[in-house]
ChimeraX commands (.cxc) that place a marker at each C-alpha (Angstrom):
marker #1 position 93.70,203.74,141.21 radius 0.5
marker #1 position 97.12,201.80,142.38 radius 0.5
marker #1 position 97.48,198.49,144.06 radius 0.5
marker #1 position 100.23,196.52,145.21 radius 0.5
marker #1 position 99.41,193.02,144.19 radius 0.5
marker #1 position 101.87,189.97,145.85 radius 0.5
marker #1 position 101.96,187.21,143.70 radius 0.5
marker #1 position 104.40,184.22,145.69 radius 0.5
marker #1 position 105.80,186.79,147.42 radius 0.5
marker #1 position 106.73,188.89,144.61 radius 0.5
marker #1 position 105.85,192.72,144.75 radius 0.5
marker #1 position 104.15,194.54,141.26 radius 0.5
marker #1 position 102.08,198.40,141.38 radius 0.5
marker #1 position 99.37,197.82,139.23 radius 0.5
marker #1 position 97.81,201.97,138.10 radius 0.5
marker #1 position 94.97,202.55,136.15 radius 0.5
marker #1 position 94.47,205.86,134.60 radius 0.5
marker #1 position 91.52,205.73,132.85 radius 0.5
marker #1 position 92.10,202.96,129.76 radius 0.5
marker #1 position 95.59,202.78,130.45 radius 0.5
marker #1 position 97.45,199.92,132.91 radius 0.5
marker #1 position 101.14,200.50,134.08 radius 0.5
marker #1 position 102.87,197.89,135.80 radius 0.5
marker #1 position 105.94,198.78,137.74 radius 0.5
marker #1 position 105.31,202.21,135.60 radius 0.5
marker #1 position 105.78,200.62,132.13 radius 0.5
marker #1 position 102.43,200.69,130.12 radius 0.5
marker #1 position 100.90,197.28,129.32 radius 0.5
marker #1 position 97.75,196.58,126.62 radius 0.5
marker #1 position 95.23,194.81,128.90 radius 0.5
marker #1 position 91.71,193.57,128.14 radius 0.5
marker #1 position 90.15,191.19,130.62 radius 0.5
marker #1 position 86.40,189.50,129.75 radius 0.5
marker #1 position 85.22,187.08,132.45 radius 0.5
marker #1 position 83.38,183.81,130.91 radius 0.5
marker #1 position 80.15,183.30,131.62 radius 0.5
marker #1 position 79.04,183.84,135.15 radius 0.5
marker #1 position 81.97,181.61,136.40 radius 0.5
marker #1 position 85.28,182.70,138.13 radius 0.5
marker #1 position 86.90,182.04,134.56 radius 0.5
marker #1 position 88.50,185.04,132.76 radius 0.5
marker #1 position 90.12,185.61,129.20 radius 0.5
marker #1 position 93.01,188.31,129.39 radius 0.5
marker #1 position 94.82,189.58,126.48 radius 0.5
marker #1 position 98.08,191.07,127.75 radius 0.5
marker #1 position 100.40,193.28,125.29 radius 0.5
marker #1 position 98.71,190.46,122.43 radius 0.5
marker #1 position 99.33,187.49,124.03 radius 0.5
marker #1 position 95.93,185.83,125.06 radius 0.5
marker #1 position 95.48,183.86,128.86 radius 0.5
marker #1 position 92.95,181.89,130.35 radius 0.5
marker #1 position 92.79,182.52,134.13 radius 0.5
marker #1 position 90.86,180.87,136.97 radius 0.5
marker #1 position 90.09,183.45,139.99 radius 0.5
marker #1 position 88.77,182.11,143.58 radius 0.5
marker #1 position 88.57,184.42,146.57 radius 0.5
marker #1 position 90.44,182.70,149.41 radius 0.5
marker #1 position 89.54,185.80,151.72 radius 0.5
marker #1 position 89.55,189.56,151.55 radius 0.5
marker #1 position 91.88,190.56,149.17 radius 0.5
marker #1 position 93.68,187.57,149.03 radius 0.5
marker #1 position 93.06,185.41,145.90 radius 0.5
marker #1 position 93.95,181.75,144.19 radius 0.5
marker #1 position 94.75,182.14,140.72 radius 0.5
marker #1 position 95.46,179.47,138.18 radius 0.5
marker #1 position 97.13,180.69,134.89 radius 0.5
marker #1 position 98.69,178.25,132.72 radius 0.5
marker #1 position 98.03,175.10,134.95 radius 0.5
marker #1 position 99.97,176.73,137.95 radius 0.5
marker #1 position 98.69,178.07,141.22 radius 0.5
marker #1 position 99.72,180.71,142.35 radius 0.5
marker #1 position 98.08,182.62,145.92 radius 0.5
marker #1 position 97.77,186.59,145.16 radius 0.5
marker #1 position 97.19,189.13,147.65 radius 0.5
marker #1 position 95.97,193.08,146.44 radius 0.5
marker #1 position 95.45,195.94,148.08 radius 0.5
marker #1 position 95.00,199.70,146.72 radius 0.5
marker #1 position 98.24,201.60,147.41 radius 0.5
marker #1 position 96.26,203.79,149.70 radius 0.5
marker #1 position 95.27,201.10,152.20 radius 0.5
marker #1 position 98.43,200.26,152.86 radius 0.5
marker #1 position 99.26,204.14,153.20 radius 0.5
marker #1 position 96.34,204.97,155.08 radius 0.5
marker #1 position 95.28,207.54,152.97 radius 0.5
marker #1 position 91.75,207.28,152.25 radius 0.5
marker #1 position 89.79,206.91,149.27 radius 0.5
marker #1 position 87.53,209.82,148.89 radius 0.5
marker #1 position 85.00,209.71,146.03 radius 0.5
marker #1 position 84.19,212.64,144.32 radius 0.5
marker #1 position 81.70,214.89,146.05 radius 0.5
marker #1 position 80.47,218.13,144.77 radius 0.5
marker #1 position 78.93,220.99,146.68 radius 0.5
marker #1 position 75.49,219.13,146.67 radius 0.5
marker #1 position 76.60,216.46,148.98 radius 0.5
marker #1 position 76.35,213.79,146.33 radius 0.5
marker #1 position 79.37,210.85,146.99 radius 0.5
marker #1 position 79.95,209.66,143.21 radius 0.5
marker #1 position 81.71,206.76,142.73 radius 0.5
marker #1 position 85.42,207.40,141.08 radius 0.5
marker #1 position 85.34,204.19,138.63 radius 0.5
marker #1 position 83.40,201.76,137.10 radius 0.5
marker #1 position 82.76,198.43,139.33 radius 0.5
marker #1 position 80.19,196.81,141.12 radius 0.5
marker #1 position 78.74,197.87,144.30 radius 0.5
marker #1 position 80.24,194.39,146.82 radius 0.5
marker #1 position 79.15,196.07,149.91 radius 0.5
marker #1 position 76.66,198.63,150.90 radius 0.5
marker #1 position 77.98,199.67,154.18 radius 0.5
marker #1 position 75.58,202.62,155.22 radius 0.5
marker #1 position 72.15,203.08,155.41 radius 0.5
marker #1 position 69.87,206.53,154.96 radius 0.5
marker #1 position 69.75,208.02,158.54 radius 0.5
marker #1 position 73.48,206.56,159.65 radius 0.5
marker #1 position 76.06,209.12,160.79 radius 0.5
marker #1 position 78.81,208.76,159.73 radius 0.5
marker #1 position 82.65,210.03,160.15 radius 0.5
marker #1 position 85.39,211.33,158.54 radius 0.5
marker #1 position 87.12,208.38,156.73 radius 0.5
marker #1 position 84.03,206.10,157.57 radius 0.5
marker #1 position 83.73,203.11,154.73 radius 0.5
marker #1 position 80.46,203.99,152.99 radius 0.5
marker #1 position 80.66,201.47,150.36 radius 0.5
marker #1 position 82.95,199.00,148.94 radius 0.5
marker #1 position 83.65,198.56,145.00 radius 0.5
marker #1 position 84.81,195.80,143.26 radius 0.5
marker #1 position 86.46,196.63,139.72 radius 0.5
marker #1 position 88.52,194.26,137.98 radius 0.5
marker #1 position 88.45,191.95,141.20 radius 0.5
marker #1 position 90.18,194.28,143.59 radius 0.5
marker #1 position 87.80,196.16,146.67 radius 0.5
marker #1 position 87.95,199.77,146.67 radius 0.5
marker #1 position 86.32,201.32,149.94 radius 0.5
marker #1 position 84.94,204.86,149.15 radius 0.5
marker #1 position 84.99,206.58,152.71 radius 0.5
marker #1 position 83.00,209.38,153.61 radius 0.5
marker #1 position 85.22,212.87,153.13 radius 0.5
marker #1 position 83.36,214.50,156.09 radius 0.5
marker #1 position 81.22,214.11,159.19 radius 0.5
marker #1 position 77.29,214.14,157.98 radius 0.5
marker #1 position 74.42,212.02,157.65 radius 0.5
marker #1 position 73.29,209.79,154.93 radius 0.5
marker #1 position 70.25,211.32,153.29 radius 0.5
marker #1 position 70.08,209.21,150.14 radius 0.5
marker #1 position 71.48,205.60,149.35 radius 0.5
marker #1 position 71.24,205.20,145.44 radius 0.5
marker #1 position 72.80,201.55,145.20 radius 0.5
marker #1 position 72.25,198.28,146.47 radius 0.5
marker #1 position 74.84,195.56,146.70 radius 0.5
marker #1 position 75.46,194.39,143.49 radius 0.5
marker #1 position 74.30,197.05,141.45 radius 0.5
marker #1 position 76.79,197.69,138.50 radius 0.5
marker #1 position 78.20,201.56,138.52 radius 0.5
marker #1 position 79.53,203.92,135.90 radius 0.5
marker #1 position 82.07,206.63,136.76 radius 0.5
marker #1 position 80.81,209.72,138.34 radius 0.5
marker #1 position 77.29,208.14,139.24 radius 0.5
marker #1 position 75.87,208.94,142.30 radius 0.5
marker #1 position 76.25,206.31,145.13 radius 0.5
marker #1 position 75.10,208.08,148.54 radius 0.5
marker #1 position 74.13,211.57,149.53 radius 0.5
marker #1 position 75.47,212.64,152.62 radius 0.5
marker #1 position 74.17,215.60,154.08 radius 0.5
marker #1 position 77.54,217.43,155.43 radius 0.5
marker #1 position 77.75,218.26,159.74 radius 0.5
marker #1 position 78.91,221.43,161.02 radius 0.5
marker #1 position 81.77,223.64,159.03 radius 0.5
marker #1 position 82.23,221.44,156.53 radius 0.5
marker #1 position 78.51,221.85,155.41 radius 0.5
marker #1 position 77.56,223.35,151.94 radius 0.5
marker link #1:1,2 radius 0.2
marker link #1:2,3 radius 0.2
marker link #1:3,4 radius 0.2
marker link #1:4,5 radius 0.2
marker link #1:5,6 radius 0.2
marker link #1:6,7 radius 0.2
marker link #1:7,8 radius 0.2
marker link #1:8,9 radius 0.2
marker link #1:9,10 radius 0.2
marker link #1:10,11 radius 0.2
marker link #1:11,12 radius 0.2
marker link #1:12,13 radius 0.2
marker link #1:13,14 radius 0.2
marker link #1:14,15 radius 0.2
marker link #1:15,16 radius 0.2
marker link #1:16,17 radius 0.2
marker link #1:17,18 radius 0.2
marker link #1:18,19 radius 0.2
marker link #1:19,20 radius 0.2
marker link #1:20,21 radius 0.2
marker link #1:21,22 radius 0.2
marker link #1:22,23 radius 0.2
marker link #1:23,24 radius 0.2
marker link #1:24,25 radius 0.2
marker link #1:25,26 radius 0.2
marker link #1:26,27 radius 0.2
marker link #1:27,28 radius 0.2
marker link #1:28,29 radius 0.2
marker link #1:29,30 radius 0.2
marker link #1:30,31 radius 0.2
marker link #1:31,32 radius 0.2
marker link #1:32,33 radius 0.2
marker link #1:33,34 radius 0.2
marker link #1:34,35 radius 0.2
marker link #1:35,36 radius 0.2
marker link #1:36,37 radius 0.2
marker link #1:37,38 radius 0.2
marker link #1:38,39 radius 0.2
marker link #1:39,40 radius 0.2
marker link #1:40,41 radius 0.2
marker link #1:41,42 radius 0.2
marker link #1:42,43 radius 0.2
marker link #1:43,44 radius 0.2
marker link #1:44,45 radius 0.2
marker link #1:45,46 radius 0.2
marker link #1:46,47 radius 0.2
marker link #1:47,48 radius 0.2
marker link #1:48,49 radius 0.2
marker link #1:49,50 radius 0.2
marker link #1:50,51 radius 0.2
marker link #1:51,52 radius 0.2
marker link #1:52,53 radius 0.2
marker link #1:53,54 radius 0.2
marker link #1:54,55 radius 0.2
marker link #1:55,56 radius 0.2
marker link #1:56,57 radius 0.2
marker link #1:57,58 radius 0.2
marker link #1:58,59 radius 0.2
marker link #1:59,60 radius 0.2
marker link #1:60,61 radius 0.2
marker link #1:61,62 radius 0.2
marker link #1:62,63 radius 0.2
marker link #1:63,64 radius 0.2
marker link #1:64,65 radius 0.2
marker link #1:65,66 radius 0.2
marker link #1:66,67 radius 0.2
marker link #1:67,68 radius 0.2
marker link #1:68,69 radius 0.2
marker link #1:69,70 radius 0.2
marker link #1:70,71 radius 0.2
marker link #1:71,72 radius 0.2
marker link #1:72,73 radius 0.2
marker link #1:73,74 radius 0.2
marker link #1:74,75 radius 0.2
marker link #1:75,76 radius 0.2
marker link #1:76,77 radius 0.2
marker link #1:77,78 radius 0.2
marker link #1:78,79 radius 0.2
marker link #1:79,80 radius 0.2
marker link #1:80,81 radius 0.2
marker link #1:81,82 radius 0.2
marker link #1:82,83 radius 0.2
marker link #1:83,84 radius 0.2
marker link #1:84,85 radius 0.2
marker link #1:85,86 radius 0.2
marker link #1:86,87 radius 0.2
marker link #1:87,88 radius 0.2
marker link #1:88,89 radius 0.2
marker link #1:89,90 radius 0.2
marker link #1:90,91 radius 0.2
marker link #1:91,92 radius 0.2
marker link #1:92,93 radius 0.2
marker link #1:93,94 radius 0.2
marker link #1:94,95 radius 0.2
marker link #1:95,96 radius 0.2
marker link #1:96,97 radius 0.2
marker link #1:97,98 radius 0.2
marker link #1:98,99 radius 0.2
marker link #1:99,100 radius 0.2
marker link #1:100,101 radius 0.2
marker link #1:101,102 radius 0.2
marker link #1:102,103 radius 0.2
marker link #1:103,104 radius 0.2
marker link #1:104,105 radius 0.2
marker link #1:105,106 radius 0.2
marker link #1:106,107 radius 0.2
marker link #1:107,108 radius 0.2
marker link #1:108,109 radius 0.2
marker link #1:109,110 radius 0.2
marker link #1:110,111 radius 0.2
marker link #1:111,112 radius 0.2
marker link #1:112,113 radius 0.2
marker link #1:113,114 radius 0.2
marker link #1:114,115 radius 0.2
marker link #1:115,116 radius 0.2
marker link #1:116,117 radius 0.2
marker link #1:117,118 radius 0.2
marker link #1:118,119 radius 0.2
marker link #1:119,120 radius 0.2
marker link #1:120,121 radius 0.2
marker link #1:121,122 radius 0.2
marker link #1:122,123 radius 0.2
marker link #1:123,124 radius 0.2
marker link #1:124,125 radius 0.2
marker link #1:125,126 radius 0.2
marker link #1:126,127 radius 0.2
marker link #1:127,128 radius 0.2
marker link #1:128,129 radius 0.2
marker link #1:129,130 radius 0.2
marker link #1:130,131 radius 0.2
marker link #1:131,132 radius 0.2
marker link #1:132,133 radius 0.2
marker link #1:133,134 radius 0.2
marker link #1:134,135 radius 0.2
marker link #1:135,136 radius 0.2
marker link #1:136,137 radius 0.2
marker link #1:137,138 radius 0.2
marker link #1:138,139 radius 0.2
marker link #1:139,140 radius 0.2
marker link #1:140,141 radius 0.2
marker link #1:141,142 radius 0.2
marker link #1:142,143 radius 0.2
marker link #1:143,144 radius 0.2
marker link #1:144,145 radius 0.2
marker link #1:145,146 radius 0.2
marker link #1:146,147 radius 0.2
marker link #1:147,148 radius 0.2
marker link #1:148,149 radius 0.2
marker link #1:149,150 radius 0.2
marker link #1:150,151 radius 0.2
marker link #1:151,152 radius 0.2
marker link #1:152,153 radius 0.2
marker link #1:153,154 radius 0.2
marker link #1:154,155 radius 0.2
marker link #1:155,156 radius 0.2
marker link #1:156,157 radius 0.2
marker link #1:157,158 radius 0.2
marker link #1:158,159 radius 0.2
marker link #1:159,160 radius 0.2
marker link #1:160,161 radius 0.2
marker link #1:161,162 radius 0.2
marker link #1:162,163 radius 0.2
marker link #1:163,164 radius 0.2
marker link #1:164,165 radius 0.2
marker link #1:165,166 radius 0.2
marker link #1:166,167 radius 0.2
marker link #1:167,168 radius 0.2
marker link #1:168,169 radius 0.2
view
């Protein structure tokens, strides 16, 4: 995944392949644990250790306090601001499979709903930053496998779509 995250106006990509982080394309060692249940989180950037405060101001737009300063951070995946959309994996058998680990934050269809190309089936939260998984193809929703909140694993199944017309397989 890429974002473009603002902090104070200031412009960084932020891609995750797999384990590894690159900002502006040079690789960084990042581990983030949040504390507790609260909005607290420890990060341990290339071996120097961070306490961070997050609060979500609105969508995608965040209040962060590191080091006793505030600072207001907006993100947003690289392809929402392209328009490209996020297609989660789907094999032959219909099943829409989530393309990283998160949590599920919204649960946008139900079984029954049609839905359209490009339609926002569900929204994932990983690492704080939304990531709407859109459908890849006309169809209707056969099977819903999350609920809000649920956590998710790469590759698991999120919702069954049975495929309209062509496209169908």
């Amino acid at each position: 995944m890429k974002y473009i995250v603002e902090v104070e106006g200031r412009q960084y990509r932020i891609e995750f392949e797999g384990e590894r982080v690159l900002v502006d394309g040079a690789p960084v060692r990042l581990d983030v644990r949040q504390i507790a249940d609260l909005q607290l989180y420890s990060l341990l950037i290339d071996g120097e250790s961070f306490e961070v405060s997050v609060e979500e101001e609105a969508a995608a737009q965040y209040s962060v306090i590191l080091s006793g300063e505030l600072y207001s951070v907006a993100v947003r995946s690289e392809d929402s601001l392209t328009g490209v959309a996020r297609k989660p994996s789907r094999g032959g058998d219909g099943v829409v499979r989530a393309p990283m680990p998160g949590l599920v934050a919204t649960l946008a269809v139900e079984v029954g709903d049609e839905v359209a190309a490009g339609q926002t089936l569900v929204v994932l939260e990983s690492m704080k930053m939304e990531n709407p998984l859109q459908a890849p193809a006309p169809g209707q929703v056969t099977e819903v496998h999350v609920a809000a909140g649920d956590a998710v694993e790469k590759n698991q199944p999120v919702i069954t779509v049975r495929v309209s017309g062509a496209g169908a397989g």
